[in-house]
C-alpha angles and dihedrals in degrees: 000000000000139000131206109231103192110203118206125203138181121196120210103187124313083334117097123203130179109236106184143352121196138176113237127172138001108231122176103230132030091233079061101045088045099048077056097048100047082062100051101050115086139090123320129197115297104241114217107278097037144097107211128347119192134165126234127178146182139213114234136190117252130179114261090245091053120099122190125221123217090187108113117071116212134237102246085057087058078045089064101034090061110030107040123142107216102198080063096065112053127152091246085055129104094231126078143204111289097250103254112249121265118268106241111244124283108251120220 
């Protein structure tokens, strides 16, 4: 079993931080969980403030009896929500909507 880590980072000038690092999905093989990662890297829309903003992510290796939650949104995701600048993110633009973050699963 295999889990997605995406990896967030703003850049400020010539300066990089990573802003946020989050679990998503549980895929069965790594072949699976890297076809899905490969989607979702690229460029994400520049918050105020910033000079570049992009998503990378990794496939890790999980035990079969572990489950991952995608419950908890991150900050930078409110960041963007808030501080976008719209005339950054055109569809003619390089850069793309941050993916919105799973639902958790419904409980019976």
């Amino acid at each position: 079993m295999y889990t997605m880590v995406l990896l967030i980072y703003l850049q400020s000038g010539l300066f990089v931080n990573l802003a946020g690092a989050t679990v998503s999905g549980e895929f069965t093989t790594l072949a699976l969980c890297q076809k899905e990662a490969v989607r979702k890297r690229g460029p994400l829309p520049i918050p105020r403030g910033y000079a570049g903003a992009w998503q990378d992510t990794m496939c890790v290796s999980i035990n079969r009896d572990v489950h991952v939650g995608n419950e908890r949104a991150t900050a930078f995701e409110q960041l963007l929500h808030d501080a976008i600048e719209p005339e950054r993110c055109r569809p003619a633009s390089a850069c793309r909507p941050a993916a919105a973050p799973p639902r958790p699963p419904r409980r019976p």
